[in-house]
N, C-alpha and C positions, 0 to 999 in steps of 0.2 A: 504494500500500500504506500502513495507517495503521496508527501503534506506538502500542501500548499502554500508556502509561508510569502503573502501578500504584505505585511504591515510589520507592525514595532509590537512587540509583549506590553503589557504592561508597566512590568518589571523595566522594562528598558526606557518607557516614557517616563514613569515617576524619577527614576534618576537621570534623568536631564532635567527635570523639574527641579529637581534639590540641588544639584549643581548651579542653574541658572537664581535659584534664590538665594545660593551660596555669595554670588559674585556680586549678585543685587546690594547682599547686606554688607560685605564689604566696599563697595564703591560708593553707595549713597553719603555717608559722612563724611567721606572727601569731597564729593559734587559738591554736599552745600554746603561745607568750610569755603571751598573754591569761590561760590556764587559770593558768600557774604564778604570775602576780602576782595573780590573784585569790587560790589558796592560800596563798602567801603573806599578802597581806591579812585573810584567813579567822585564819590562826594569830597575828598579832599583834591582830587583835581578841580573839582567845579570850582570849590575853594578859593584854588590860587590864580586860576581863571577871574575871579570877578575881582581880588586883590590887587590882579596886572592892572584889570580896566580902571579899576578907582584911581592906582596907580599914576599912571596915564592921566587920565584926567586934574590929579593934583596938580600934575608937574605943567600941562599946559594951562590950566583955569585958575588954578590960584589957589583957595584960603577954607572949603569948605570941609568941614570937620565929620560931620558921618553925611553916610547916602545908605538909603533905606533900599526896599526892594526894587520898589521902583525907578529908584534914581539906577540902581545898576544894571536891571534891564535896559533904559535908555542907553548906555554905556558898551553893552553888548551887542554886537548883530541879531539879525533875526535868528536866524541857526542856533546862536548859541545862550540864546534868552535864560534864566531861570524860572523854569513852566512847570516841571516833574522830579523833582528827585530819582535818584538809583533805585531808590525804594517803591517808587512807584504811585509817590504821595504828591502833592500840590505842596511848593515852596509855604511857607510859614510869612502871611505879611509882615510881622516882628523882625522878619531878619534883617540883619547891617553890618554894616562896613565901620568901623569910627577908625576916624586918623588924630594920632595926638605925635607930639614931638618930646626928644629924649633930650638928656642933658648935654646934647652937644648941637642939638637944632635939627637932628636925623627924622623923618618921620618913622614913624611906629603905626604898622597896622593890626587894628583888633575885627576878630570878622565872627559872628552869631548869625550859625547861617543851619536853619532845622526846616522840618516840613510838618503837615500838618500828623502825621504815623507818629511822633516824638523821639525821631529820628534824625540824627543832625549833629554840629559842632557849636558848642555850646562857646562863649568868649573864649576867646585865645588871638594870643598872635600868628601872624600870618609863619613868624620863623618858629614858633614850635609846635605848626600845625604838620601832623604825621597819620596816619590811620587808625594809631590808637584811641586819635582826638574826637573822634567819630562813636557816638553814641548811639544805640540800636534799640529804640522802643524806652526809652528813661531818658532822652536829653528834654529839659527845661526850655520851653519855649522861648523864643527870644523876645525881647519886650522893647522895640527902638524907642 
């Protein structure tokens, strides 16, 4: 008598099953380690992105001391607006820019820039702003 073997046993499906959810539970916690330090990285670039444009703007307008959200939209092209967060949240109107000067006449920039998720970098300077700076669901609104 001769068997006709058309397909996969069982046996031979469930373990590719186990395998395939083996590999799943190993690789998930690095994807979203991966995804959160990418947004994180995303919002300290936007950071220093709206830092240059204030920047800029100092050095050719003169004397103004913070610029809120909108003042820095103006300051950005259309492309590169603050509209969404990495997080996928609507900018925080509270957030700002403020320029203050050090004791040698240097400007200093401070930037409180979250979204509405309470996601975001809470005051700091632009020089010790890093991705640690970046807080995920617990940053304090900013309040211009």
């Amino acid at each position: 008598m001769r068997l006709n073997k058309n397909g996969f046993t069982l046996v031979e499906l469930l373990a590719v099953i186990v395998i395939l959810a083996t590999i799943v539970m190993i690789a998930a916690p690095n994807v979203t380690s991966y995804l959160e330090n990418s947004r994180k990285k995303a919002f300290v670039l936007n950071a220093r992105q709206v830092a240059e444009a204030v920047s800029n703007d100092v050095l050719m307008n003169g004397n103004k001391t913070a610029y809120n959200i909108e003042d820095i939209n103006k300051l950005l092209d259309s492309k590169h607006r603050l509209v969404t967060s990495p997080y996928g949240q609507s900018y925080s109107s509270g957030s700002y820019v403020k320029v203050e000067k050090d004791d040698t006449g240097n400007n200093i920039y401070s930037i409180c820039l979250t979204d509405t998720g309470k996601n975001g970098i809470e005051l700091t300077t632009i020089a010790d702003l890093n991705d640690d700076s970046v807080k995920v669901g617990t940053a304090k609104e900013c309040e211009y």
